[in-house]
N, C-alpha and C positions, 0 to 999 in steps of 0.2 A: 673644320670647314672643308667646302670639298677642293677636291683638285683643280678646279677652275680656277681660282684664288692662288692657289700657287704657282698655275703655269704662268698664270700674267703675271704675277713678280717676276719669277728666274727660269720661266723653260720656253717662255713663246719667244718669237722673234719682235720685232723693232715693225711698228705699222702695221700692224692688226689691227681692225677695224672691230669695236665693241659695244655693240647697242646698247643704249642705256634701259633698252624693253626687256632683256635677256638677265636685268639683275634686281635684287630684291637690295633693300634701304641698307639690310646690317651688311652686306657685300658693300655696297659702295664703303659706309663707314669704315672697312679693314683694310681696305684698298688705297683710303686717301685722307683717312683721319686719325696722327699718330697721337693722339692725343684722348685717347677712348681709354676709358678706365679698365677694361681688359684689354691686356697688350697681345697682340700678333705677332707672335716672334717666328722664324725664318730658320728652318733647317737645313744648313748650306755647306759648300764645299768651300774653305777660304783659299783662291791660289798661295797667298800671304806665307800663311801657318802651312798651308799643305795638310789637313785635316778637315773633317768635318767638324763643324762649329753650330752655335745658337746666333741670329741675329736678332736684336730687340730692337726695337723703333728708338728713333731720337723725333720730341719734338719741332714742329718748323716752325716758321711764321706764316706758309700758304697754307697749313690745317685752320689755324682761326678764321680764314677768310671761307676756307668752308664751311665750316659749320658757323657761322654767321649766314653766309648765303640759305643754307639747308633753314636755318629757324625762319630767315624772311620768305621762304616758300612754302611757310606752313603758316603762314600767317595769311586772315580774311583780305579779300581783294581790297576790300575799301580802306585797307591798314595804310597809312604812309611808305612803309618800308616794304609793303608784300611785291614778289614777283609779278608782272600785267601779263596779260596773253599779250602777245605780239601781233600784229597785219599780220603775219604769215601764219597766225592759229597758237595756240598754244606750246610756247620751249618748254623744253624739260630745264629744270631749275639747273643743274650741272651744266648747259650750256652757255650758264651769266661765267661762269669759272676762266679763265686763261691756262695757267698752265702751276701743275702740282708735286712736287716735287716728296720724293718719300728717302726717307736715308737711314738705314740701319748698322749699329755696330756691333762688329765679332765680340763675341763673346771671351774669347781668347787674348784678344789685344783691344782694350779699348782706351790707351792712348795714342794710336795711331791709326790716324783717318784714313791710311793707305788700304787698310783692311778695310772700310764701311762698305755698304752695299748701298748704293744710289739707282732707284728706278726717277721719271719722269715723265708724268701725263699730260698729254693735251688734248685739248676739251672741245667737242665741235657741235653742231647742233642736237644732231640725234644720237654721234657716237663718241665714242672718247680712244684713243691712240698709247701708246708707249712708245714715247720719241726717241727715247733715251736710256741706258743702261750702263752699269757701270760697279763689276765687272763685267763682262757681256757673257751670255748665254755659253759661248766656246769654250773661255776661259772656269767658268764654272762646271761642265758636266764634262769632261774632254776624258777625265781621271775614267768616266765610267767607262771607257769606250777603249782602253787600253788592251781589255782581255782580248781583243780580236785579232791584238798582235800574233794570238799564238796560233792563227791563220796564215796573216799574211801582214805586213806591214803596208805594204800598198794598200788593204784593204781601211787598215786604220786612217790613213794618210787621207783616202777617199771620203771616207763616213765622217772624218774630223771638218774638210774642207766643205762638205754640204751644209752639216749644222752653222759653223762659222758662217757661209753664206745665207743660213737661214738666218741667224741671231741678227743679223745685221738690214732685214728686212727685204731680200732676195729670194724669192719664189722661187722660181723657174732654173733659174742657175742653180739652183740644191738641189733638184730632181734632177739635175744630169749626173749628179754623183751617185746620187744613189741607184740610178737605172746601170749605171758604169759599173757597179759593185755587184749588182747581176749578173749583167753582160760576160766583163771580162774578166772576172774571179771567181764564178759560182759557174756558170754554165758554158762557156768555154773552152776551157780548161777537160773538162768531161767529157764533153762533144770530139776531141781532139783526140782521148783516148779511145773514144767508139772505134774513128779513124785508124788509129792506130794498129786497133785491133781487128782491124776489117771486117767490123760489125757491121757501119754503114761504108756505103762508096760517097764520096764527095756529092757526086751529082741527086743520089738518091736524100742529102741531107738538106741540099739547094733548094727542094722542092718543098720542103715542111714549114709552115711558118712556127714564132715562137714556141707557140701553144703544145705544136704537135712534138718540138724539141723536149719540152721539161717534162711531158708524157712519156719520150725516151729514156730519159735519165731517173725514171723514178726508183727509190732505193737506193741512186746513187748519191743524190742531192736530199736538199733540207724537204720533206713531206711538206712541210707548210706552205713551202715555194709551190709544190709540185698541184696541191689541194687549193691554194688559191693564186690561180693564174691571175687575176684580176690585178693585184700589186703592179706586176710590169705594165701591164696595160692604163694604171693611173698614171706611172710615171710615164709612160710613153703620151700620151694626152696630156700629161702637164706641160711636157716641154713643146706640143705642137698646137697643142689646143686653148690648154684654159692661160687665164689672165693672170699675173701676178696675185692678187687676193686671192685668188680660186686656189690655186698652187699654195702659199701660207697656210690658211686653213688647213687644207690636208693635208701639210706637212707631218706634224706631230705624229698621226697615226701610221701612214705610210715611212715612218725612219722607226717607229715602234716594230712595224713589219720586220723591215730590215734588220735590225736587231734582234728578233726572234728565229730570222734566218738564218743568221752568222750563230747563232748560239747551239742549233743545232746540225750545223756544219761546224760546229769545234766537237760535236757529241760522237758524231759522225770518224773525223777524224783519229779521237782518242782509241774510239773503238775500234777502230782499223789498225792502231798504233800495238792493243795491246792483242788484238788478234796476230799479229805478226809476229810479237812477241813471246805467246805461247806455242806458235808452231815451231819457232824456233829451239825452244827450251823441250818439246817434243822430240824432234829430231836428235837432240844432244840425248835424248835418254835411250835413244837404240843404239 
């Protein structure tokens, strides 16, 4: 199944907004029917065990009421039991639904419920929500995001506190982090040693905006940064411009960025590390 289906188990944040036009019948069925003779199972990180694990579905009692709704929506209008168009034009069958609740256990511990993995859907006219999670988003991918320690811990501290705010269905406040993780760790810091090195004078740096800065640093900093200036420019527009929803949605991609950034300022780094290294071991050889 594609990645869609799994970011809305454990990678999107809390109140995303998801059209019921944007998904096909077997999507819904894996999403909110744990009771489907092929199982969806869930490959997760368990804070619990501290491992990656298998989650498999546990049946509920709101999967009957779905798939009871879903049969009386396939049933002829003049059926007793079929869905009616409404005054307001015809609902989508999923929006007779309230609220769905999904729960899967680790594979690793499956007598302790402290391990399961708990989403929770709510159901609106046109779109459907995930109100609810549990472990939440942070506590599930945090593990991945360790390697950036060997940057900067601040940086990790930074990228930990945006997804957290995103998991938790906070737009706009997660793009402060990760524009911070720009700003004041990646290009800063660089800009500072231009100075230093009285490549630029202060005043002639005053005059540049962003753009014309990561044009300065190129070769010093991450290429991707440098090749798609557009990144800063989303987050900067996120936090002044777009709306909560607008800001969600492009979250995932724009912390994908960031991630591709940090990973190649650890490349960067290394490289620097063992260039050092063999000049040093050159000199000891004269």
């Amino acid at each position: 199944m594609s990645d869609k289906i799994n970011n809305i188990f454990y990678s999107d944040g809390l109140f995303v907004k998801y059209p019921y036009v944007e998904f096909e019948q077997e999507e819904f069925n894996i999403l909110f029917n744990s009771n489907r003779e092929q199982k969806y199972t869930l490959d997760l990180f368990c804070p619990f065990c501290e491992k990656e694990s298998v989650f498999s579905p546990i049946p509920q009692e709101d999967n009957y009421i779905y798939e009871q709704t879903h049969r009386n929506s396939m049933l002829g209008s003049d059926h007793p039991f079929s869905l009616r168009d409404s005054e307001r034009g015809k609902e989508h069958w999923l929006s007779r639904l309230n609220i769905i609740i999904r729960e899967f256990e680790c594979s690793r511990n499956k007598t302790s419920h402290q391990h399961n993995f708990v989403v929770v859907f709510k159901f609106y006219d046109n779109h459907f929500l995930k109100i609810a999670q549990s472990p939440p988003v942070a506590d599930l991918t945090n593990t991945q995001l360790r390697k950036y320690k060997k940057l900067s811990n601040d940086i990790f501290l930074e990228l930990s506190k945006g997804r957290g705010l995103f998991s938790h269905g906070i737009g706009v406040g997660s793009f402060v982090y990760l524009r911070r993780i720009i700003e004041n760790y990646i290009v800063k810091p660089e800009l500072n040693k231009l100075g230093t090195q009285h490549e630029i004078t202060p005043e002639e740096l005053s005059k540049k905006d962003f753009k014309e800065k990561l044009n300065l640093l190129k070769g010093e900093i991450s290429d991707f940064l440098v090749e798609n200036k557009k990144i800063y420019s989303i987050l900067s527009k996120g936090i002044h411009e777009l709306t909560e929803d607008e800001c969600k949605t492009k979250y995932p991609v724009v912390e994908k960025c960031i991630e591709m950034i940090l990973d190649e300022q650890i490349e960067l780094k290394e490289k620097a590390k063992k260039k050092e290294e063999l000049a040093k071991q050159l000199n000891e050889l004269s």
